[in-house]
gemmi code that builds the backbone of each chain (N, CA, C; Angstrom):
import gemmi

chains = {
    "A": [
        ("UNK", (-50.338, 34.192, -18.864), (-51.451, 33.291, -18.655), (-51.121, 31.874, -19.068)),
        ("UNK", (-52.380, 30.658, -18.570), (-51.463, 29.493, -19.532), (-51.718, 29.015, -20.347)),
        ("UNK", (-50.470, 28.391, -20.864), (-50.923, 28.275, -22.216), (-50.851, 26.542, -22.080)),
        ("UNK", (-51.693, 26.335, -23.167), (-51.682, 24.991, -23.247), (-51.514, 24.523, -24.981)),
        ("UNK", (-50.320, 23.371, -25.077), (-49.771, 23.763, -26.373), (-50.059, 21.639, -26.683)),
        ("UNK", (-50.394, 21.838, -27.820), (-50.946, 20.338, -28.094), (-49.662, 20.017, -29.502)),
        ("UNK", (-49.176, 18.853, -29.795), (-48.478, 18.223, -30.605), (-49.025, 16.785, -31.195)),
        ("UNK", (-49.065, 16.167, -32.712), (-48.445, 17.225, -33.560), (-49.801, 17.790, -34.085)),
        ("UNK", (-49.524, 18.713, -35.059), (-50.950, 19.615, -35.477), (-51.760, 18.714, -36.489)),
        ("UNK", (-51.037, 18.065, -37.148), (-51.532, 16.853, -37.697), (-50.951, 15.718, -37.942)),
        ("UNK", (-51.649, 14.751, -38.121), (-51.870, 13.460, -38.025), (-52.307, 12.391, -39.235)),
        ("UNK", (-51.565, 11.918, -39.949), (-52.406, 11.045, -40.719), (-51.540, 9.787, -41.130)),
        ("UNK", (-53.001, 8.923, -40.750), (-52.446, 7.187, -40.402), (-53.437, 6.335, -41.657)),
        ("UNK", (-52.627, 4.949, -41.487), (-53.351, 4.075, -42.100), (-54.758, 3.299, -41.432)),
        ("UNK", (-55.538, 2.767, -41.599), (-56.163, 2.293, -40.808), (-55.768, 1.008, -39.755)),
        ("UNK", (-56.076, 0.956, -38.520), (-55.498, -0.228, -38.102), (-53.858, 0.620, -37.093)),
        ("UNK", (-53.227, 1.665, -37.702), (-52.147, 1.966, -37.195), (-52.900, 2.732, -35.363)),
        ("UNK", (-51.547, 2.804, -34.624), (-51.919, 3.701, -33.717), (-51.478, 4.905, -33.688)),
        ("UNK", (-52.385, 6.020, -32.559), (-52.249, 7.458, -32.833), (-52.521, 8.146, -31.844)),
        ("UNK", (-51.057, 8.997, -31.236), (-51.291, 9.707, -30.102), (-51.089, 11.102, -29.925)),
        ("UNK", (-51.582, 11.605, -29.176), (-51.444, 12.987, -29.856), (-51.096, 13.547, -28.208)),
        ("UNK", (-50.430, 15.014, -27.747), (-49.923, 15.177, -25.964), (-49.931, 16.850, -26.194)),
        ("UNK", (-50.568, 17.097, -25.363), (-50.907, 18.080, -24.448), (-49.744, 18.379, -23.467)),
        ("UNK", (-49.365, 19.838, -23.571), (-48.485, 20.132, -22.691), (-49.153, 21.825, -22.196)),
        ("UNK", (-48.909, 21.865, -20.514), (-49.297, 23.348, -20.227), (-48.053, 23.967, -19.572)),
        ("UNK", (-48.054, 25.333, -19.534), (-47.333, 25.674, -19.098), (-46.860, 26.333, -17.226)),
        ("UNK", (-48.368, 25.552, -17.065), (-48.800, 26.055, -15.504), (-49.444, 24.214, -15.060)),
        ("UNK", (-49.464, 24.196, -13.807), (-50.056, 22.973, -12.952), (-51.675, 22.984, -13.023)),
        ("UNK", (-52.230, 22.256, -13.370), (-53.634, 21.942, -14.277), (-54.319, 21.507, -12.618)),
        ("UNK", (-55.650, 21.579, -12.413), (-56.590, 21.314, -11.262), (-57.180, 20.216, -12.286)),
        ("UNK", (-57.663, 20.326, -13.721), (-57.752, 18.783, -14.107), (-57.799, 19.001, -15.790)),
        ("UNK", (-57.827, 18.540, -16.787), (-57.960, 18.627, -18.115), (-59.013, 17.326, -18.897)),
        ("UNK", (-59.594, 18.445, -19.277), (-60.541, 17.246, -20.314), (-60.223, 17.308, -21.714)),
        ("UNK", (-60.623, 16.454, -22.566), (-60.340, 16.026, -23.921), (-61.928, 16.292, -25.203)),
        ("UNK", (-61.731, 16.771, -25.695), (-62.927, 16.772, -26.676), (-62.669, 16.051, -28.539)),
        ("UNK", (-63.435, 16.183, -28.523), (-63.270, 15.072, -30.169), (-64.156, 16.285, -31.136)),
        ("UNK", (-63.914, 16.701, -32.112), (-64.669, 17.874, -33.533), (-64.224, 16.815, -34.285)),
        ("UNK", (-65.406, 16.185, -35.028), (-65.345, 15.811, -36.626), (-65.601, 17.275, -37.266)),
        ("UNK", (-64.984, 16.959, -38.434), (-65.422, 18.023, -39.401), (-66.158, 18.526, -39.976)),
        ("UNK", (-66.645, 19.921, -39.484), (-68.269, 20.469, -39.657), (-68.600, 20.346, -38.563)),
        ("UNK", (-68.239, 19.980, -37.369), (-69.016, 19.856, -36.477), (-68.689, 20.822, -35.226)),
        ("UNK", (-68.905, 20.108, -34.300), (-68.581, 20.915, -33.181), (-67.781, 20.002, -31.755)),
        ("UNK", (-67.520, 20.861, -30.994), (-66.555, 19.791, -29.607), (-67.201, 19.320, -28.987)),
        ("UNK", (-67.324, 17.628, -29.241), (-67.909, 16.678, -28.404), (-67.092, 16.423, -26.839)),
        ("UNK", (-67.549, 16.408, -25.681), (-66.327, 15.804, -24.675), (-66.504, 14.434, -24.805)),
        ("UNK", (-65.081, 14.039, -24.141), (-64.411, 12.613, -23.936), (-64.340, 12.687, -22.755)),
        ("UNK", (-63.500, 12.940, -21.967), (-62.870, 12.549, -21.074), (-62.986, 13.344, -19.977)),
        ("UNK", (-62.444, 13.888, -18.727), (-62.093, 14.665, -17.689), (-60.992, 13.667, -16.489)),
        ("UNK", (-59.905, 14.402, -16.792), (-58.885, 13.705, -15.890), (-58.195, 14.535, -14.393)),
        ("UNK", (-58.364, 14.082, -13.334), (-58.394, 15.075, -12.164), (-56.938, 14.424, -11.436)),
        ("UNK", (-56.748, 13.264, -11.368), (-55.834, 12.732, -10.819), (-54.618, 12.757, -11.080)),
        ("UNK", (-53.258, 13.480, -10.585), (-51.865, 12.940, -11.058), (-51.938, 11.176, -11.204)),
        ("UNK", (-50.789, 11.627, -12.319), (-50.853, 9.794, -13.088), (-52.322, 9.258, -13.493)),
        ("UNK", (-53.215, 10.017, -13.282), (-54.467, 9.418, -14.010), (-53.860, 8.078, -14.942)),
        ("UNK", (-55.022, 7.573, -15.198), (-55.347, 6.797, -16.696), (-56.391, 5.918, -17.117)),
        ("UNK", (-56.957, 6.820, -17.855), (-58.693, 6.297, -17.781), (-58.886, 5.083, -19.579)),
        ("UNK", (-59.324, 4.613, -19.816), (-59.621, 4.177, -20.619), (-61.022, 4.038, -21.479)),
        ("UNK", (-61.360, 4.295, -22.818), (-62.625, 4.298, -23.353), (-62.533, 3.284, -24.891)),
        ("UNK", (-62.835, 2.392, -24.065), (-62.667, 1.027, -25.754), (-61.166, 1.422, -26.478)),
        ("UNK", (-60.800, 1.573, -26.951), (-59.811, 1.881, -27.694), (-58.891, 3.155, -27.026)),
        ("UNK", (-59.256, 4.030, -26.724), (-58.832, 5.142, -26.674), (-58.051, 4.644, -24.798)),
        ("UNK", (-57.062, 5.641, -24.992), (-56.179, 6.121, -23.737), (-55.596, 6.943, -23.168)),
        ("UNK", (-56.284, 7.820, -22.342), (-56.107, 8.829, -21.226), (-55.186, 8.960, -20.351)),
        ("UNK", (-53.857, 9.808, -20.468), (-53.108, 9.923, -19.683), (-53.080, 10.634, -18.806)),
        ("UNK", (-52.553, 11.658, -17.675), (-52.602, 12.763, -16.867), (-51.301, 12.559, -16.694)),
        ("UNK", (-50.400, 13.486, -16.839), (-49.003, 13.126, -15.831), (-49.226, 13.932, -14.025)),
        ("UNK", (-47.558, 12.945, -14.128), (-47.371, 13.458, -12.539), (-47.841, 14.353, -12.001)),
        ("UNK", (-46.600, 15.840, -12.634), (-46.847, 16.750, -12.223), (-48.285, 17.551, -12.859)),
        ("UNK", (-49.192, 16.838, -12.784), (-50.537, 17.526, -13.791), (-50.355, 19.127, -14.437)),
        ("UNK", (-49.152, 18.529, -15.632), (-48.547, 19.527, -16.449), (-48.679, 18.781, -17.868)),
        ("UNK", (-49.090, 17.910, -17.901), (-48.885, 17.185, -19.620), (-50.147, 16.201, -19.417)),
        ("UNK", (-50.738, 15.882, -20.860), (-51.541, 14.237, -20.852), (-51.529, 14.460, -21.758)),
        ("UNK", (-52.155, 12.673, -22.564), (-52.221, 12.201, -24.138), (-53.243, 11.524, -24.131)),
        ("UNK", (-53.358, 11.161, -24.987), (-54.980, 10.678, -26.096), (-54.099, 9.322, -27.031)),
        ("UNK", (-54.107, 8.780, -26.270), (-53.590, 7.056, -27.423), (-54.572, 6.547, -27.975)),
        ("UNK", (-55.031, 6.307, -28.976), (-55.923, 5.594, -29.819), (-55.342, 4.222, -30.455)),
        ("UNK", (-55.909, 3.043, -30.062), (-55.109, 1.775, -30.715), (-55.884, 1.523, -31.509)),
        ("UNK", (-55.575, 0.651, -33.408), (-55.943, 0.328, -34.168), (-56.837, 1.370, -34.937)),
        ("UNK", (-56.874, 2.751, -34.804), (-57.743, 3.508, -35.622), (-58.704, 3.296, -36.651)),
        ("UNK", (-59.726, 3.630, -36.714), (-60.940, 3.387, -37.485), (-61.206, 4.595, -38.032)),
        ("UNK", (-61.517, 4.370, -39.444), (-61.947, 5.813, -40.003), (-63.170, 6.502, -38.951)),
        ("UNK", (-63.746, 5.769, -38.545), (-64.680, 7.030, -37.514), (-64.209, 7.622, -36.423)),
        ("UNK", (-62.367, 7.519, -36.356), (-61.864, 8.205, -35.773), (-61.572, 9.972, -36.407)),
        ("UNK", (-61.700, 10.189, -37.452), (-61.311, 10.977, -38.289), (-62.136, 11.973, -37.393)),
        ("UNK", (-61.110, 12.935, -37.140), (-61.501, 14.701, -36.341), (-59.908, 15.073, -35.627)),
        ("UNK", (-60.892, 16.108, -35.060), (-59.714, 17.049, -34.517), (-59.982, 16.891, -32.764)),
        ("UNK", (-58.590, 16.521, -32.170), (-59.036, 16.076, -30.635), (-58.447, 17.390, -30.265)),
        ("UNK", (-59.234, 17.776, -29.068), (-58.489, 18.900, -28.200), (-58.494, 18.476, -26.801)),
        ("UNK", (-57.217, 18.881, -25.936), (-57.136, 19.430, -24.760), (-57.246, 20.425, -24.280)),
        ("UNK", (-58.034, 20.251, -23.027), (-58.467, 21.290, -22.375), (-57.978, 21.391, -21.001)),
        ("UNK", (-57.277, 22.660, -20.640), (-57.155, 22.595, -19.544), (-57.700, 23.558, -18.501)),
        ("UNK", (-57.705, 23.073, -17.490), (-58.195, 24.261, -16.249), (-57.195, 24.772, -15.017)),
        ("UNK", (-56.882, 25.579, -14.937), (-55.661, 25.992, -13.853), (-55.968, 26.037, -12.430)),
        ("UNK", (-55.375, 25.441, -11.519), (-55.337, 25.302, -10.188), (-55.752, 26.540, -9.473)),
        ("UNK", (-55.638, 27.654, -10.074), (-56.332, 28.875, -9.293), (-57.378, 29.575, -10.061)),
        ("UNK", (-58.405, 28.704, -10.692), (-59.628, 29.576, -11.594), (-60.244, 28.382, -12.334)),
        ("UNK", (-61.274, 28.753, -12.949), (-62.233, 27.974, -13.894), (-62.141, 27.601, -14.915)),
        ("UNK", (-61.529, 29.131, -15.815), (-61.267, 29.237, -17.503), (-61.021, 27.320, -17.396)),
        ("UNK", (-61.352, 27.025, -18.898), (-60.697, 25.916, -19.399), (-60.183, 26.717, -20.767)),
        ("UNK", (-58.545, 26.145, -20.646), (-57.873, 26.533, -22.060), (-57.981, 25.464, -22.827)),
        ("UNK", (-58.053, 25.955, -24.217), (-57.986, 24.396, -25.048), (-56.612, 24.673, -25.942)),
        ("UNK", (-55.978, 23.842, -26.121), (-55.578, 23.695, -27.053), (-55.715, 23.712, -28.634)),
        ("UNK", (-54.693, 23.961, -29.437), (-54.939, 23.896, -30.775), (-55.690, 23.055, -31.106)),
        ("UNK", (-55.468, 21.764, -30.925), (-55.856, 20.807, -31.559), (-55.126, 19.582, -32.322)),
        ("UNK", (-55.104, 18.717, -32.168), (-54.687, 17.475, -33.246), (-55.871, 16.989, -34.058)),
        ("UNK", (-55.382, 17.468, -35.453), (-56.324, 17.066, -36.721), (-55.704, 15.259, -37.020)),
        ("UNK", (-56.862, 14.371, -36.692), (-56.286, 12.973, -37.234), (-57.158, 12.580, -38.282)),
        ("UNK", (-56.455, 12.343, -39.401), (-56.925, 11.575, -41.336), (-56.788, 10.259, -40.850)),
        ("UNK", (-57.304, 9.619, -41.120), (-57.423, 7.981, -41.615), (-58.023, 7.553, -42.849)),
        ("UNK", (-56.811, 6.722, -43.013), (-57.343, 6.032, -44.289), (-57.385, 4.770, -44.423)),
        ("UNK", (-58.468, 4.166, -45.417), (-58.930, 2.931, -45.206), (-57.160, 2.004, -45.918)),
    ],
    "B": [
        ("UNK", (-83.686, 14.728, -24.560), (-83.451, 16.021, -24.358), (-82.654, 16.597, -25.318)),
        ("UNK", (-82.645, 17.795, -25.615), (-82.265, 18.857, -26.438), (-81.516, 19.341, -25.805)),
        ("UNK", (-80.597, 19.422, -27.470), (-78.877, 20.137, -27.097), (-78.775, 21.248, -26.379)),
        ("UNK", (-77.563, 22.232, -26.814), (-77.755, 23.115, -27.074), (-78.320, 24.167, -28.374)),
        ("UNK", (-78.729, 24.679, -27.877), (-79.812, 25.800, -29.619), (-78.938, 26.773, -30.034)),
        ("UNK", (-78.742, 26.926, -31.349), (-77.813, 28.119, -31.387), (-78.509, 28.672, -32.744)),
        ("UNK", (-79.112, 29.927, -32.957), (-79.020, 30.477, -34.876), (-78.901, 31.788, -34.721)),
        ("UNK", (-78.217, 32.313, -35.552), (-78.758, 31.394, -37.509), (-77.539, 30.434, -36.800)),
        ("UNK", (-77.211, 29.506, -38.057), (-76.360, 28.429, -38.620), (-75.432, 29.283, -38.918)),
        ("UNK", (-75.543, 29.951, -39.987), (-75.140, 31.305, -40.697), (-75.488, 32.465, -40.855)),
        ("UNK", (-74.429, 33.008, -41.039), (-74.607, 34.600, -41.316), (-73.787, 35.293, -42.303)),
        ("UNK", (-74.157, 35.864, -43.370), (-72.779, 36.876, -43.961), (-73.166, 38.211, -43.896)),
        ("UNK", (-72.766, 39.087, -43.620), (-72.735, 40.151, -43.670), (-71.686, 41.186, -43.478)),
        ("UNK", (-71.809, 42.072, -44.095), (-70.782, 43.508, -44.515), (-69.949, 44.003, -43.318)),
        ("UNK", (-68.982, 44.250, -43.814), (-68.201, 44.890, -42.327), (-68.708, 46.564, -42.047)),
        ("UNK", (-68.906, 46.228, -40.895), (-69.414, 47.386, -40.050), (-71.143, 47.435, -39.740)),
        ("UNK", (-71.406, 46.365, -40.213), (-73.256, 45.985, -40.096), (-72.948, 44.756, -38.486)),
        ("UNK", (-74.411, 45.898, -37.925), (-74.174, 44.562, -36.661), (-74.776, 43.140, -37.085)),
        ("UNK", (-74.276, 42.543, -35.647), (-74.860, 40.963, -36.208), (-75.290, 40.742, -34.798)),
        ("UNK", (-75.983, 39.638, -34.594), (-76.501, 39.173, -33.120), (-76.523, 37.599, -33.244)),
        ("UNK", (-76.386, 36.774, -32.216), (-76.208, 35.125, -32.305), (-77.225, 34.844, -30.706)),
        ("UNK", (-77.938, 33.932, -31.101), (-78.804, 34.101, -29.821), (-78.389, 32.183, -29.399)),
        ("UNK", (-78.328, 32.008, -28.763), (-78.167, 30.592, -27.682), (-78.984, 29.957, -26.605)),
        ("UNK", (-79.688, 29.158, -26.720), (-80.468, 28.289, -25.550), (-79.588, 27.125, -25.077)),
        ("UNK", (-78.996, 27.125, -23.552), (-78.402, 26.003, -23.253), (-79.334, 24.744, -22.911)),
        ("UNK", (-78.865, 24.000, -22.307), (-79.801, 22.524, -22.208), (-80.317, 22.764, -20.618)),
        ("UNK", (-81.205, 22.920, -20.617), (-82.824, 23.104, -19.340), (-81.510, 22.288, -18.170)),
        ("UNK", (-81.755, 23.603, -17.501), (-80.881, 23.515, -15.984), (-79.663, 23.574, -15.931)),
        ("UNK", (-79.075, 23.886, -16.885), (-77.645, 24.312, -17.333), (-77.209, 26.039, -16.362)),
        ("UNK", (-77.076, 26.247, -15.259), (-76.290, 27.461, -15.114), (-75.584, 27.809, -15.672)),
        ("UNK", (-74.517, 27.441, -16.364), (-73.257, 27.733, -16.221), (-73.348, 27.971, -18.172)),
        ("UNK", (-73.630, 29.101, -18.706), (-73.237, 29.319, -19.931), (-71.712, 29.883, -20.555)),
        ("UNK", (-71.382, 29.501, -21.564), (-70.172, 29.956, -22.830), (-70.147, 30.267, -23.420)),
        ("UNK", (-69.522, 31.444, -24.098), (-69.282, 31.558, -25.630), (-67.769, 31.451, -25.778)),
        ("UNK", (-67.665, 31.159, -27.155), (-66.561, 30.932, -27.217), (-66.087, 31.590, -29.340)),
        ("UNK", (-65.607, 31.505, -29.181), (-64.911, 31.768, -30.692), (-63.821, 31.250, -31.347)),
        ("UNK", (-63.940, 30.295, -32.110), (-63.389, 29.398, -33.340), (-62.832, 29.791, -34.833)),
        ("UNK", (-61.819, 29.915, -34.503), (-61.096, 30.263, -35.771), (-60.329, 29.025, -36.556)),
        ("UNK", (-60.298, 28.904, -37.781), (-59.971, 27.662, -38.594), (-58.663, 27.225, -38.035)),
        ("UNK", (-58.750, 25.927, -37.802), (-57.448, 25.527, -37.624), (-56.964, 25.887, -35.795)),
        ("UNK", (-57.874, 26.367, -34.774), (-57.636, 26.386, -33.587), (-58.566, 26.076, -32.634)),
        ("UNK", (-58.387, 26.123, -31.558), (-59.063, 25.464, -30.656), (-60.268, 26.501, -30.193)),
        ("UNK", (-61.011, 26.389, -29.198), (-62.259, 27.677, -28.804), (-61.691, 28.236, -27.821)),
        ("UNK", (-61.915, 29.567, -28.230), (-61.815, 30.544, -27.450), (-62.729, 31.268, -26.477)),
        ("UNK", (-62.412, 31.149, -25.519), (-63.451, 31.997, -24.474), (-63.779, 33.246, -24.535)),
        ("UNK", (-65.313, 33.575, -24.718), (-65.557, 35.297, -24.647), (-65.861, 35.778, -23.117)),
        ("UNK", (-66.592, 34.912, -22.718), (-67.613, 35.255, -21.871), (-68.244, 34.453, -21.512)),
        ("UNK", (-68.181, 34.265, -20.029), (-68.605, 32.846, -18.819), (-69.660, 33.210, -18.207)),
        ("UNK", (-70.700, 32.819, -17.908), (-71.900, 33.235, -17.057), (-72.564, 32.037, -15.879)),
        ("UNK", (-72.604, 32.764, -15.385), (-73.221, 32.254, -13.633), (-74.601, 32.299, -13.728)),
        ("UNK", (-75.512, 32.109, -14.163), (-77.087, 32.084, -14.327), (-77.251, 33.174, -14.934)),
        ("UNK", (-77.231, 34.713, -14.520), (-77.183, 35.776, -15.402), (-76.054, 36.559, -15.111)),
        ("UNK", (-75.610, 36.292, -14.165), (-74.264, 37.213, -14.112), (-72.808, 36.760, -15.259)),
        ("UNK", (-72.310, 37.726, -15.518), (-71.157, 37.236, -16.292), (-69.684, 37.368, -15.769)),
        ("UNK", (-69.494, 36.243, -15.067), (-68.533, 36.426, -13.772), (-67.041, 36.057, -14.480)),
        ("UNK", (-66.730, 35.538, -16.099), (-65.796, 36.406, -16.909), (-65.976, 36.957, -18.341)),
        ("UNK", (-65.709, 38.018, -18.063), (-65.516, 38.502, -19.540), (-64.215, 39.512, -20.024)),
        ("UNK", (-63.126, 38.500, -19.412), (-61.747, 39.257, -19.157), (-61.287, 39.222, -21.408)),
        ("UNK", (-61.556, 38.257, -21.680), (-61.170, 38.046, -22.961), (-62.008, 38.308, -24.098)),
        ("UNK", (-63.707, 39.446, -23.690), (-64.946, 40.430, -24.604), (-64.064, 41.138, -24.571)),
        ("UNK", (-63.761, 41.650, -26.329), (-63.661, 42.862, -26.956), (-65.088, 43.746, -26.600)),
        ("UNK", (-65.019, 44.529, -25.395), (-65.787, 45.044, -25.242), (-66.206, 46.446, -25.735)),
        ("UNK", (-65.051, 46.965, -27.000), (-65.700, 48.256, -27.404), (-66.386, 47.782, -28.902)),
        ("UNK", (-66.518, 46.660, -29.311), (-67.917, 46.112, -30.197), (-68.608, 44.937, -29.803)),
        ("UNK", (-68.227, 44.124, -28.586), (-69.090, 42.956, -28.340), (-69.792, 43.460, -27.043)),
        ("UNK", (-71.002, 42.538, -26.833), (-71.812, 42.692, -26.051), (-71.898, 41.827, -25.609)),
        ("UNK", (-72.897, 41.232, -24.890), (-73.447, 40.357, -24.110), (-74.493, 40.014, -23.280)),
        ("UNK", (-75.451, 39.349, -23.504), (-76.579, 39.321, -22.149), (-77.741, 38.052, -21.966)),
        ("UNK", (-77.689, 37.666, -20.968), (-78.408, 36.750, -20.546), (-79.248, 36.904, -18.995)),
        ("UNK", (-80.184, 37.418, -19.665), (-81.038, 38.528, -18.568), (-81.923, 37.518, -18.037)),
        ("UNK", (-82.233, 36.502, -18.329), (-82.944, 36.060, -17.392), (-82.572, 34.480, -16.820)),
        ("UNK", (-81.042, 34.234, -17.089), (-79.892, 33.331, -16.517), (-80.600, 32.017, -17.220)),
        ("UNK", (-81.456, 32.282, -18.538), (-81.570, 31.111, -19.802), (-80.730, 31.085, -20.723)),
        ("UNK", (-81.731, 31.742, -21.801), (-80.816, 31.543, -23.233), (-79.830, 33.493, -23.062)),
        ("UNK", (-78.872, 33.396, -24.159), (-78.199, 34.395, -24.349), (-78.276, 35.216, -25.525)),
        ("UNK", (-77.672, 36.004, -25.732), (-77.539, 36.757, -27.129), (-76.151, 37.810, -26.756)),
        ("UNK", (-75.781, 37.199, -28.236), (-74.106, 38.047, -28.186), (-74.478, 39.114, -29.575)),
        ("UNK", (-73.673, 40.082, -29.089), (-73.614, 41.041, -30.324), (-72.294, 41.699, -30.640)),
        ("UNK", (-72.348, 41.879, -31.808), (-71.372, 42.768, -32.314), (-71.472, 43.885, -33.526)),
        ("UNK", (-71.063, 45.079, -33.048), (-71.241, 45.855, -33.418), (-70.711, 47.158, -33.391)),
        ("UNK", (-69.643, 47.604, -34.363), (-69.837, 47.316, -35.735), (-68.854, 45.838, -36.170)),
        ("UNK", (-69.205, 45.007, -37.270), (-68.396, 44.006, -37.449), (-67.312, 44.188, -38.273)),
        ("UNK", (-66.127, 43.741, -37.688), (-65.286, 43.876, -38.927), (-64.604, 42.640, -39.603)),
        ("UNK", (-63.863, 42.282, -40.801), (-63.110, 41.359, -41.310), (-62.928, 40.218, -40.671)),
        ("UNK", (-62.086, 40.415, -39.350), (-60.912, 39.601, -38.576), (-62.509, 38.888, -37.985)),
        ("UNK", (-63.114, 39.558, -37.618), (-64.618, 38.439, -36.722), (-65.100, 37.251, -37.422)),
        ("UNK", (-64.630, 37.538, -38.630), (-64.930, 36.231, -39.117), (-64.704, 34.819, -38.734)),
        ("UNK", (-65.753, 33.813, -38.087), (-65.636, 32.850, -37.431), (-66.250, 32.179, -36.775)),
        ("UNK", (-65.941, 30.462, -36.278), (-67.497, 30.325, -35.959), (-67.693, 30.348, -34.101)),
        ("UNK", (-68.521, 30.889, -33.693), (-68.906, 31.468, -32.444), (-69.893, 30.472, -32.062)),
        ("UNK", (-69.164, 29.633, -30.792), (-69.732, 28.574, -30.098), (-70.245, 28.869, -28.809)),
        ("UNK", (-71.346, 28.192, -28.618), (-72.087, 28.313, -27.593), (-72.107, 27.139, -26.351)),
        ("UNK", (-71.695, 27.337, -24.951), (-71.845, 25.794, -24.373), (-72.211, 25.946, -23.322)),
        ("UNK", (-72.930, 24.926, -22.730), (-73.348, 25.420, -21.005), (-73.264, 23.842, -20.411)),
        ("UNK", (-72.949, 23.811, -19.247), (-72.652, 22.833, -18.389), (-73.278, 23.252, -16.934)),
        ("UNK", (-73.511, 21.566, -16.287), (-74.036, 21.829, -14.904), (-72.874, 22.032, -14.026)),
        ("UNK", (-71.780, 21.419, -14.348), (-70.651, 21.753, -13.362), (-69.523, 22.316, -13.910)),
        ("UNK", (-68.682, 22.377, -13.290), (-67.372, 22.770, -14.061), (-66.836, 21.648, -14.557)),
        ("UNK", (-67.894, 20.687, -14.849), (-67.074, 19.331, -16.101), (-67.328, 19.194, -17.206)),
        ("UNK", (-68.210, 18.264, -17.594), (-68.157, 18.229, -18.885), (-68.955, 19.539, -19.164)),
        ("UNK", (-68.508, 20.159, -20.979), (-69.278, 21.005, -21.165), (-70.034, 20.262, -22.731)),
        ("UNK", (-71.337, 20.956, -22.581), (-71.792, 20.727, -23.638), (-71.987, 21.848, -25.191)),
        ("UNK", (-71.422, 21.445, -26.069), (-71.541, 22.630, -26.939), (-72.485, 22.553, -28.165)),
        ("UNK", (-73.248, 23.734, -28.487), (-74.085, 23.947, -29.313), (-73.358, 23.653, -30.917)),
        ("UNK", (-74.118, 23.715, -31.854), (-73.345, 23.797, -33.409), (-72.878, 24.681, -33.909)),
        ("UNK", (-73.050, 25.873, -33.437), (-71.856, 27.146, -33.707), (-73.077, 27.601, -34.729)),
        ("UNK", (-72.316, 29.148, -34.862), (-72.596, 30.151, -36.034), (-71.313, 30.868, -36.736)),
        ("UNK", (-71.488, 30.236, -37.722), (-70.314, 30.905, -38.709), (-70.963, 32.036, -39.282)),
        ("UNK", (-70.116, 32.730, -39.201), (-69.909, 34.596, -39.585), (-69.104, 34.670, -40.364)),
        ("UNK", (-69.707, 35.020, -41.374), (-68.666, 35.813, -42.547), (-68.432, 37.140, -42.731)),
        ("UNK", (-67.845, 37.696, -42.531), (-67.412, 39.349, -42.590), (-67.107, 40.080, -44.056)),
        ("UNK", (-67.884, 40.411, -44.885), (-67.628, 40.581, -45.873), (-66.652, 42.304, -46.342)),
    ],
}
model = gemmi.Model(1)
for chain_id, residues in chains.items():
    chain = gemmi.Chain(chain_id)
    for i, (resn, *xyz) in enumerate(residues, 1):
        res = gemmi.Residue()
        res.name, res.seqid = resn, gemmi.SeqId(i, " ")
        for name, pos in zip(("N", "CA", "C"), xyz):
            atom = gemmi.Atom()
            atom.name, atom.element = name, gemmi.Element(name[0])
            atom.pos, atom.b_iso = gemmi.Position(*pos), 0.0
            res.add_atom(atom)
        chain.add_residue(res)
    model.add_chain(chain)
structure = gemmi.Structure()
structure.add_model(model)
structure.setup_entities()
């Protein structure tokens, strides 16, 4: 089945630094979305990327898709402690619905 | 408008005592989730539903979980008997399309 494998498992920056975190599957994705968990909480969505080479942008944050819609990343410039959570990728496979998520990237910031 | 509904918040209880988690998605939501959260990983899919049908439940431990959403609203998951390893928090999400999904605040289960 596929798997979808996220790098690195954690993360921890200064404030102000940048922080990216990449999604890799092991099958060709129909599209992958991104979710944000602060701690205690639960998976907010971000994003949904459908396009090879996507690249969407949200204030700070940056959405990749690759080519072969087999990989994307989550760039965050200048980090703010209210970045602090765990981002996941999610993916969905070209022949079905499931969305897999990924582990997760846990990102710390500190002031 | 209102989230998704999910209780209890919590639960602890003994291994081999059932438990039940009941879920209201957000008004006009077809498309319900459960899912299951273990520390340190991402959600796991139990069981996908089509208004009331449950069109997957390839990844229900189906000789103690259950499932039902009988009238293609809210849901209720069960398990029974519970053991140790269930310990975890069990998310709820429903979406209008196959995009964004929206997820409830979970119920953490403790398996004692």
């Amino acid at each position: 089945g596929q798997q979808v494998m996220q790098i690195p498992q954690y993360q921890h920056v200064q404030e102000g630094e940048d922080f990216t975190t990449y999604c890799n599957s092991s099958t060709t994705l129909s599209n992958i979305q991104w979710y944000k968990q602060r701690p205690g909480g639960h998976p907010v969505f971000l994003i949904q990327l459908v396009k090879s080479g996507e690249v969407k942008k949200q204030k700070r944050l940056t959405f990749q898709f690759g080519e072969a819609k087999k990989n994307s990343s989550l760039h965050i410039t200048a980090t703010q402690t209210t970045d602090v959570g765990t981002y996941f990728c999610a993916g969905r496979e070209s022949s079905g619905y499931a969305l897999n998520f990924g582990k997760g990237t846990s990102l710390l910031v500190t002031p | 408008e209102a989230g998704v509904v999910q209780s209890p918040r919590y639960k602890i209880i003994e291994k081999k005592q059932p438990v039940a988690f009941w879920c209201n998605p957000i008004s006009g939501h077809n498309t319900l989730y459960w899912y299951l959260q273990n520390l340190g990983q991402g959600p796991e899919l139990l069981i996908r539903y089509e208004n009331e049908e449950a069109v997957d439940d390839s990844q229900l431990p189906k000789d103690r979980f259950s499932a039902e959403r009988l009238k293609g609203v809210d849901s209720t998951l069960k398990i029974q008997p519970a053991e140790l390893g269930d310990s975890a928090v069990y998310l709820c999400a429903s979406s209008l399309t196959y995009n964004e999904q929206f997820f409830g605040p979970g119920t953490r289960l403790t398996v004692l």
